[in-house]
C-alpha positions in Angstrom: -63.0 9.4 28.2 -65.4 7.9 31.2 -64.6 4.8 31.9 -64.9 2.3 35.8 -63.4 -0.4 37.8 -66.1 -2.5 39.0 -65.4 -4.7 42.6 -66.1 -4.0 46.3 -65.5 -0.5 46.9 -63.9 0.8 50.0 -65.5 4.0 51.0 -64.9 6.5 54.3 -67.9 5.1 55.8 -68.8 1.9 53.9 -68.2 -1.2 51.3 -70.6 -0.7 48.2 -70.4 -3.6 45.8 -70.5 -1.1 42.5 -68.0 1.0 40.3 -66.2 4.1 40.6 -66.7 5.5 37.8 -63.4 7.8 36.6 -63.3 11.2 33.9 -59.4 11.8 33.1 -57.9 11.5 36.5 -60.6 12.0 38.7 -63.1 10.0 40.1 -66.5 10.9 38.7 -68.8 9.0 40.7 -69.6 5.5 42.9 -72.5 3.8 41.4 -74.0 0.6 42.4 -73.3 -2.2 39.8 -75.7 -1.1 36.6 -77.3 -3.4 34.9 -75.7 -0.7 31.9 -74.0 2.2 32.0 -72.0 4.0 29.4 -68.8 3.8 29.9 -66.0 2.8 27.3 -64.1 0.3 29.3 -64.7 -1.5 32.6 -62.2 -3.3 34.9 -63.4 -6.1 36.4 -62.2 -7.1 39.8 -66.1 -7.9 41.4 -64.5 -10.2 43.8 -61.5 -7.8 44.6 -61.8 -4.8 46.7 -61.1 -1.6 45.5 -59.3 0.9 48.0 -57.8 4.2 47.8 -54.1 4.2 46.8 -51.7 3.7 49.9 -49.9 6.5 51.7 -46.1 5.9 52.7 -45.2 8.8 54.8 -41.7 6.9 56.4 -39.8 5.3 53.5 -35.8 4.9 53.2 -35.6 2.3 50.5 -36.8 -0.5 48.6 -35.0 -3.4 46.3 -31.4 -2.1 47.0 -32.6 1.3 46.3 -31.5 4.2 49.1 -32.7 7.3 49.2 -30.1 9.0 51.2 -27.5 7.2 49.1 -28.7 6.9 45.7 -30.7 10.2 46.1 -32.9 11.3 43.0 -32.1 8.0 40.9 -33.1 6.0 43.7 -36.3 7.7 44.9 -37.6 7.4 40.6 -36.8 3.4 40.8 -38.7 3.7 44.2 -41.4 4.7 43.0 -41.7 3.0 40.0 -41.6 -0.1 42.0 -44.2 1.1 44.8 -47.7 0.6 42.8 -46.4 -2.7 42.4 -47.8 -2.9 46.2 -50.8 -0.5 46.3 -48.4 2.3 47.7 -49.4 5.7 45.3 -47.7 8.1 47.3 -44.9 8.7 49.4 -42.2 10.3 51.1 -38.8 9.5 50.4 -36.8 9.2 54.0 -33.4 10.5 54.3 -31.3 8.7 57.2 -29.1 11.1 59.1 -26.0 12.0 57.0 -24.0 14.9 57.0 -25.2 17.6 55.8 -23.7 17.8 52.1 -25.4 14.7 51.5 -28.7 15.8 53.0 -28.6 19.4 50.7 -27.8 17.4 47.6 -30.9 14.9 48.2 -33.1 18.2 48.8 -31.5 19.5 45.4 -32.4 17.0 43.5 -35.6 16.1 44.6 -36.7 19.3 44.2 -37.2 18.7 40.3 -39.2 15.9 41.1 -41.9 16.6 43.7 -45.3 15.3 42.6 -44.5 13.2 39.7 -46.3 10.4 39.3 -46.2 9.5 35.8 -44.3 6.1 35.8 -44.8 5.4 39.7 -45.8 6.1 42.9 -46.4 10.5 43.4 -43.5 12.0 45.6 -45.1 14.2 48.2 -41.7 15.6 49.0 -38.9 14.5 51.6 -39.2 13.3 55.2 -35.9 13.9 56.7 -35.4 11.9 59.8 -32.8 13.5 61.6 -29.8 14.5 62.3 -31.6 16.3 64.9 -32.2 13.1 67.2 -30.9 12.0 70.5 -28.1 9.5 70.4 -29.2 7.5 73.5 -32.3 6.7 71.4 -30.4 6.7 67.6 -31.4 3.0 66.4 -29.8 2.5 63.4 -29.1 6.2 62.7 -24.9 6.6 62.5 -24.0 8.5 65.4 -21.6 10.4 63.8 -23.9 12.7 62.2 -25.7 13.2 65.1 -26.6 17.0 65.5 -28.2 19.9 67.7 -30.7 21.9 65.7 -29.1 25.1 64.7 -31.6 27.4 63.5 -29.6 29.6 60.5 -29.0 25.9 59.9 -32.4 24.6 60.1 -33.4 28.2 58.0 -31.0 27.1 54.9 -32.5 23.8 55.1 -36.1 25.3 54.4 -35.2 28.3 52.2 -33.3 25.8 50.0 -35.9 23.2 49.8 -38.0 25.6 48.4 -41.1 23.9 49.8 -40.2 20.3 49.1 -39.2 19.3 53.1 -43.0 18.2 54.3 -41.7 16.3 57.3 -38.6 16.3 59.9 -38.3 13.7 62.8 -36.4 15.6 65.7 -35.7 14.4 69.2 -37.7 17.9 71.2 -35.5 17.4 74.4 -31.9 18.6 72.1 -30.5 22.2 73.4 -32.5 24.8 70.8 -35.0 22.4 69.4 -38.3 23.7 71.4 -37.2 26.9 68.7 -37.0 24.8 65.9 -39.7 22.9 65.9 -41.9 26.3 66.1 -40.2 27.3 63.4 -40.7 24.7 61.2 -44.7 24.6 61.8 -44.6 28.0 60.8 -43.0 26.7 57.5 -45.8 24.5 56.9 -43.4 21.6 58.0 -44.7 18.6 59.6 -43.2 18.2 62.8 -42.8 14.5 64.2 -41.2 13.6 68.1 -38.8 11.0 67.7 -35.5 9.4 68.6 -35.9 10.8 71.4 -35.6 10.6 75.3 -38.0 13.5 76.5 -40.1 13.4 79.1 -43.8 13.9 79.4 -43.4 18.0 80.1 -40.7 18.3 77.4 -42.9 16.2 74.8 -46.3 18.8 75.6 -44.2 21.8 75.2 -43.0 20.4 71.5 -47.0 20.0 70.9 -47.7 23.4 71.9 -44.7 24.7 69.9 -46.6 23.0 66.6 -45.5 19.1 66.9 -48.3 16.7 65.3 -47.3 13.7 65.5 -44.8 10.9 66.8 -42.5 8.7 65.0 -43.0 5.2 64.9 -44.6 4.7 68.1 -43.0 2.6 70.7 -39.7 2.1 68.8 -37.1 4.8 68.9 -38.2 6.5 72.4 -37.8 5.3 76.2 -40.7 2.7 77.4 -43.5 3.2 79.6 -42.8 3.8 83.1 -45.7 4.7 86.1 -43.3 7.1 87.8 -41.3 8.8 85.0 -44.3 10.2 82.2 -42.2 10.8 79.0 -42.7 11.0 75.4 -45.1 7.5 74.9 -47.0 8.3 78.5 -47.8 11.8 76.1 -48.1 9.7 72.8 -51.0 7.6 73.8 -52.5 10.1 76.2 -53.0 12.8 74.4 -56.2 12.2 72.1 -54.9 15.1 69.8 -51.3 14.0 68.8 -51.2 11.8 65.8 -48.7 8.5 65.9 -47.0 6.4 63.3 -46.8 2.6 63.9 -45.0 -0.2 62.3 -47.6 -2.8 62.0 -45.0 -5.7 61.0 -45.5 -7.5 64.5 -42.1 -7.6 65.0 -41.3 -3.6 65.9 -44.4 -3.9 67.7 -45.9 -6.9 68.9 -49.6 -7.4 68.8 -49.8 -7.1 72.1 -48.7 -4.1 72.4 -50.3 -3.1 69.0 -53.7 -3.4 70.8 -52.7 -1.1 72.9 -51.9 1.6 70.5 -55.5 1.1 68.4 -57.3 1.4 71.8 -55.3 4.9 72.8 -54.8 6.3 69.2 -57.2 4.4 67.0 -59.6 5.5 64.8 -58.4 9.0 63.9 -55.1 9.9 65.1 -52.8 6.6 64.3 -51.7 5.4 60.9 -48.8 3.1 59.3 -45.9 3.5 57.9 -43.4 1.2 56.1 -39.7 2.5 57.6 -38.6 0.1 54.9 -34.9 0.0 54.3 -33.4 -0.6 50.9 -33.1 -4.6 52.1 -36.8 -4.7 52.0 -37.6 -7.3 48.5 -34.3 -8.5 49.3 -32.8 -12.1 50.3 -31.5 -12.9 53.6 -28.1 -11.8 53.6 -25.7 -9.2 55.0 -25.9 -5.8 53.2 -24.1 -1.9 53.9 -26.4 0.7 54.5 -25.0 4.0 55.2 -21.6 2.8 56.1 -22.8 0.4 58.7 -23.4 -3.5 58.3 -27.1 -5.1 58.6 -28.2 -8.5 58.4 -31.1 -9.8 56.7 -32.9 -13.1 58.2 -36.0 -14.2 59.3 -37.9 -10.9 57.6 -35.7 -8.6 60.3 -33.2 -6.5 59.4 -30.3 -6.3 62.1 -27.2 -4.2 62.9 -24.3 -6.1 64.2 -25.3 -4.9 68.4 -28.3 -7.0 67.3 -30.7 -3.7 67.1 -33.5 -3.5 65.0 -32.3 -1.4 61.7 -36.2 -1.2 60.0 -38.4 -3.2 58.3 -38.4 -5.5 55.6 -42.6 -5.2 54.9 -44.8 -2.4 53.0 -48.0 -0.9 54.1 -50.2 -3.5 51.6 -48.8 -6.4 54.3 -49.8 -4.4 57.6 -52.7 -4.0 56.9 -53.4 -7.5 56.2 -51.9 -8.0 59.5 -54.4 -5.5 61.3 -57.3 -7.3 59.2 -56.0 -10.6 60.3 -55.1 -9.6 64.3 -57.9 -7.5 64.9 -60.8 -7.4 62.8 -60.8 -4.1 62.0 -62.9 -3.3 59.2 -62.0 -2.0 55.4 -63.2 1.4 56.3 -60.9 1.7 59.3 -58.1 0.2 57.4 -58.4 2.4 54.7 -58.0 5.3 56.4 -55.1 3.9 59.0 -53.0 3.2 54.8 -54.7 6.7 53.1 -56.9 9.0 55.0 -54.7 10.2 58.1 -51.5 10.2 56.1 -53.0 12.6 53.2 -54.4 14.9 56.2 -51.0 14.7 57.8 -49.8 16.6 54.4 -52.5 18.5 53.5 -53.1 16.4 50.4 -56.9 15.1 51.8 -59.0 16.9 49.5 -57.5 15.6 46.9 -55.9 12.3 48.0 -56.7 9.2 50.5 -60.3 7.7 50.1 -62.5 7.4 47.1 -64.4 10.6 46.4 -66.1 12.3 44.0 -63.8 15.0 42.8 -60.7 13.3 44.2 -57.8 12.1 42.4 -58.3 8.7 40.8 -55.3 7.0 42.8 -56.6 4.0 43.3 -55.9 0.1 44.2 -57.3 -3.3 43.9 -56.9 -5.8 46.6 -57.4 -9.3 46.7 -58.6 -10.8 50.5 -54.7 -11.2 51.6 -53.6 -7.2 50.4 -52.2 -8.4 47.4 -52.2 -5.7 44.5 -54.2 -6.7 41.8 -53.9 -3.6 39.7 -52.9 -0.1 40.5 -53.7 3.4 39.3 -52.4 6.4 39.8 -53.8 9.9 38.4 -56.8 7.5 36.0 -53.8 5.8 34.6 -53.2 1.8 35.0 -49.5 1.2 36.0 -49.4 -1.9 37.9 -51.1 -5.6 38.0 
């Protein structure tokens, strides 16, 4: 069956008024609007625009959902709730736990890497920690802070059987220069984070087969003139790629600028971090054995430190639209290009191509899902 959603199309270089036209799960071709074409059932959104499906690449939870908590059941309802906001892929992010907990979430999710059939497709797992430094922890639980061991780090790998695509470690901890080579030699994304290393500690990490930095500016030690660390390296280096949150509260736009000026267009995308309070109200909630407080759109522990945020990628990039004009082109690949590079899904995920997967989302002016699909089937709006 052929068949095409009709509305503004979002392509890597441009916006063409038209349809993509879609063959099973896969996008056949982008034609201009016909005055007829045969095809058995068109969508149409003509005043909407039609983007690729969102990448999530840093997500812990969603609706009271957890994934280092609830592990396999909670990454499913995850998903099934993501398309809901134009996300069609992700990572499911572990917070640091002890290490029973982290082998069971690898266990289960192991069964489940890649479906996409009721929601959003699960790439694999980001873990985020417990390799991280505690002077720079967040809302990590210091008590299952770690030094990378690396017959530890090995059983991680060997029993993930391929389905660890990303780990966040802090590259200044005793032993972890070795580990993170080890892990891009696994095919594991690297990302610098948590972390207190300086500028020569942070290139040594890139040459050992770091790509990338987590969540830039939050979780690492600020700029300073005299004392180059991890940032000065961050937005200095035109090769490294960086994570922001884009909520205007973990980063002001200020600061934002900043970032899209050093990073911006190629090498700097968002990401959620969303906790499980995101879609929640304001209210006091556990997570992970440690209070946080809901109010205002902020998530707080009780020291009053950021614990994550409450928005998903569909609502940063209507802030980036909104704060700095940046075009749909731009935006789309900052929500779906750099984060399906970053995993080595690009050929087949992250714009709308012929040949790719037909992951794709409608979007009214404001980033609000119209209707979703995810491998040429409709499952949300």
């Amino acid at each position: 069956m052929k068949w095409g959603i009709k509305g503004k199309i979002v392509t890597p270089q441009e916006v063409i008024p038209g349809v993509v036209v879609i063959r099973e799960n896969r996008i056949e071709d982008i034609i201009p609007y016909p005055e007829s074409e045969d095809l058995e059932v068109i969508y149409n959104f003509e005043n909407d625009f039609i983007f690729p499906g969102l990448i999530d690449l840093h997500l812990h939870g969603l609706q009271g959902e957890d994934v280092t908590e609830g592990g396999i059941r909670s990454i499913q309802k995850i998903s099934a709730l993501l398309p809901s906001f134009g996300v069609t892929s992700f990572l499911p992010t572990t917070l640091t736990a002890d290490l029973a907990t982290l082998f069971k979430v690898i266990e289960e999710a192991k069964s489940w890497r890649g479906a996409s059939s009721l929601g959003a497709r699960i790439l694999g797992l980001h873990l985020e920690g417990p390799y991280l430094s505690e002077g720079r922890k967040g809302a990590q639980d210091p008590a299952y802070l770690r030094k990378p061991h690396q017959e530890e780090i090995k059983s991680l790998i060997q029993k993930g059987e391929g389905v660890i695509k990303r780990i966040t470690i802090a590259p200044e901890l005793p032993g972890a220069l070795e580990a993170i080579e080890y892990l891009a030699q696994h095919d594991v994304l690297v990302s610098l984070g948590h972390s207190e290393a300086d500028y020569q500690t942070s290139q040594q990490a890139w040459e050992r087969g770091a790509k990338m930095v987590t969540h830039l500016f939050n979780g690492m030690d600020p700029l300073h003139h005299r004392q180059p660390n991890l940032l000065a390296f961050a937005l200095g280096n035109d090769e490294i790629y960086a994570e922001i949150i884009a909520d205007k509260i973990h980063v002001k736009p200020e600061i934002m600028k900043i970032a899209l000026k050093c990073k911006a267009p190629d090498h700097l995308f968002i990401i959620s971090d969303a906790l499980k309070v995101t879609n929640l109200p304001e209210g006091v909630y556990e997570l992970g054995g440690q209070k946080v407080e809901v109010r205002g759109r902020m998530a707080y522990l009780p020291s009053g430190t950021l614990a994550g945020s409450t928005f998903l990628l569909n609502q940063m990039l209507y802030n980036l639209k909104e704060l700095f004009s940046l075009s749909l082109p731009e935006l789309a690949k900052m929500g779906s290009f750099i984060p399906a590079q970053l995993v080595g899904k690009d050929k087949e995920l992250g714009s709308i191509e012929k040949g790719k997967i037909a992951d794709v989302v409608v979007f009214d002016d404001c980033f609000q899902a119209q209707a979703t699909f995810i491998n040429g089937i409709k499952v949300g709006g």
